[in-house]
C-alpha positions as a printed NumPy array, in Angstrom:
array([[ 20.566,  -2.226, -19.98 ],
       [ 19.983,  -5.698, -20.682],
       [ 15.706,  -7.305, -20.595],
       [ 17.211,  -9.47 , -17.487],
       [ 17.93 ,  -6.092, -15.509],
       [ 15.084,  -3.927, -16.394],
       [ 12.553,  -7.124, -15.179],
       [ 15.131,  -7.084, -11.857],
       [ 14.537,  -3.38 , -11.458],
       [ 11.225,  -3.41 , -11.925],
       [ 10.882,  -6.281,  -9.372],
       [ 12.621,  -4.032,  -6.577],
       [ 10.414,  -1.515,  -7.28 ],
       [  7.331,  -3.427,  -7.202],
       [  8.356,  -4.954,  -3.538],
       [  8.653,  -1.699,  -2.182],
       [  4.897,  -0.774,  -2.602],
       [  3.02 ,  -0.896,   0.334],
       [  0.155,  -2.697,   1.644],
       [ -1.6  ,   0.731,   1.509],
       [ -0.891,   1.846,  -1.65 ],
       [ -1.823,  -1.669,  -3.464],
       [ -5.14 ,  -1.514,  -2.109],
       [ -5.986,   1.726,  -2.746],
       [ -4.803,   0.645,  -6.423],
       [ -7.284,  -1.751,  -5.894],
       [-10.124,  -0.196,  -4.603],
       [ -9.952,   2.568,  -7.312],
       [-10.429,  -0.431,  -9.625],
       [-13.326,  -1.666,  -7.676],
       [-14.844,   1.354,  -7.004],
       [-18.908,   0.652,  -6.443],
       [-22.004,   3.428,  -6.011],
       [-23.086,   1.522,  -2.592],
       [-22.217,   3.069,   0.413],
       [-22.051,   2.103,   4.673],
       [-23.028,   5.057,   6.447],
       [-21.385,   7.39 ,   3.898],
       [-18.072,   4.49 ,   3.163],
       [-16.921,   2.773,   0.789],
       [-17.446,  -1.125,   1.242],
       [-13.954,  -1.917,  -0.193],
       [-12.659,   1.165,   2.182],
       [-13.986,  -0.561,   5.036],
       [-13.265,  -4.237,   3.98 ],
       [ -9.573,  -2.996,   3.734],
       [ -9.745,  -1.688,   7.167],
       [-11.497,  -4.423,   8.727],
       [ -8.567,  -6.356,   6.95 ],
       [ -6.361,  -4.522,   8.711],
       [ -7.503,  -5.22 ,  11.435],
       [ -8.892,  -9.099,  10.965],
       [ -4.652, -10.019,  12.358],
       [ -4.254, -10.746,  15.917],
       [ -0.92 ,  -9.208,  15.903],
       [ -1.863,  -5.696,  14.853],
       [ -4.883,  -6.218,  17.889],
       [ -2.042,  -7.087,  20.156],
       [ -0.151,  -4.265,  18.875],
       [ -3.028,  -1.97 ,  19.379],
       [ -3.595,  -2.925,  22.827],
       [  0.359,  -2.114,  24.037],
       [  0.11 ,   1.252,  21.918],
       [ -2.386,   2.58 ,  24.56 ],
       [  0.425,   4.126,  26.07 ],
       [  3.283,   5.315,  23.455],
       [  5.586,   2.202,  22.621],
       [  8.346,   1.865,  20.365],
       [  9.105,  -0.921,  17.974],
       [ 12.083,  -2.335,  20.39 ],
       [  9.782,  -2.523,  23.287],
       [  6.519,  -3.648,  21.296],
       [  9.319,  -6.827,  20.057],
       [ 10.202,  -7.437,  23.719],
       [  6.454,  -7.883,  24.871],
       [  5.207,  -9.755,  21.51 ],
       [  8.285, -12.078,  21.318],
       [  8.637, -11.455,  17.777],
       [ 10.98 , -10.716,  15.387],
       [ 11.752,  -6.863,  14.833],
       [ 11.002,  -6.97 ,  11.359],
       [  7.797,  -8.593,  11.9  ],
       [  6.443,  -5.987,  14.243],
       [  8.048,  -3.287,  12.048],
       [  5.547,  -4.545,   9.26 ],
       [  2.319,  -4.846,  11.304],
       [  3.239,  -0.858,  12.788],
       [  3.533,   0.119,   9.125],
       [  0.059,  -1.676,   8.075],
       [ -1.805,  -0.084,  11.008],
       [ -0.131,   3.755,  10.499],
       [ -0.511,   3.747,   7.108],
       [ -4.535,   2.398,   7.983],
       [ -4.329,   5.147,  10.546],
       [ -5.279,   3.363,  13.634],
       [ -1.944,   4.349,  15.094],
       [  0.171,   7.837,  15.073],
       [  4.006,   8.457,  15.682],
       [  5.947,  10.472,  17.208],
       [  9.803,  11.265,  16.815],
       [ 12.353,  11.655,  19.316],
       [ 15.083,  11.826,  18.661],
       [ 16.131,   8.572,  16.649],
       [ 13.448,   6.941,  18.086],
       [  9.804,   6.998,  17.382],
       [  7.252,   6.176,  19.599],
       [  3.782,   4.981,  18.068],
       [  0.231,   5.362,  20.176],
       [ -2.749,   4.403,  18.897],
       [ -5.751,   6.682,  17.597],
       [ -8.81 ,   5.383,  19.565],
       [-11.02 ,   8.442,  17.905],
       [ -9.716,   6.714,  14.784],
       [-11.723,   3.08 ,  15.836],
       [-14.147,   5.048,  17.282],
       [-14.848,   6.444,  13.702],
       [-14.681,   2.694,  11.95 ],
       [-17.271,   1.611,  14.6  ],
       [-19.824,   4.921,  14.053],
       [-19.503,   3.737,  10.553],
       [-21.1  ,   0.063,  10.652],
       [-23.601,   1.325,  14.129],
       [-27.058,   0.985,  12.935],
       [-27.353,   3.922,  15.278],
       [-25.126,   5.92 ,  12.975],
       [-27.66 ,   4.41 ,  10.033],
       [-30.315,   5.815,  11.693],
       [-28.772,   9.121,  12.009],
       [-28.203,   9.497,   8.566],
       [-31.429,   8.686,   7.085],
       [-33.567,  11.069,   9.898],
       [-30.354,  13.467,   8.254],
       [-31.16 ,  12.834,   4.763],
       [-35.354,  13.527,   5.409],
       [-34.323,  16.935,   6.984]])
């Protein structure tokens, strides 16, 4: 195998990562002692990241009810591999679920999920865990 393929071959494997998997590469690298109400900063900053695009908001907002990609395209007006993306990004974050059926599969959003993220940066939840901490 010649230099030229092994540098093609290692290309096509390097596009294949995922969004998810580079930042937690990332993160690991970046790793700090400080804390947000028991989280990581970079953890966080990668899932405020997530969701800082106003596509994946739209996206969460239709997956109140179970959608799939076809019908998330219709209502966006975007192309199919575009939305495919964003759904990826936001499962592999977490903030939505899926379901199969058949060849389908029908994604819904986790609210206890954003729930969590926003118990995270309360200063309610701060509170919490410093009366915690002096118990």
């Amino acid at each position: 195998m010649s230099r030229w393929q092994r540098a093609l071959e290692r290309r096509a494997r390097n596009a294949h990562r995922s969004l998810q998997s580079t930042a937690r590469r990332r993160l690991r690298r970046r790793a700090g002692t400080a804390r947000v109400n028991g989280a990581e900063p970079n953890t966080l900053a990668y899932e405020f990241r997530v969701l800082a695009d106003p596509t994946r908001l739209r996206i969460l907002d239709l997956c109140r009810e179970p959608a799939t990609v076809s019908s998330l395209v219709d209502q966006l007006g975007l192309a199919q591999s575009t939305v495919s993306h964003h759904v990826k990004v936001l499962l592999d974050a977490g903030f939505v679920s899926s379901e199969r059926s058949g060849t389908w599969s029908h994604y819904c959003a986790e609210p206890a999920r954003l729930r969590e993220l926003a118990a995270m940066i309360s200063p309610d939840a701060e509170a919490a865990n410093e009366e915690g901490a002096r118990s």
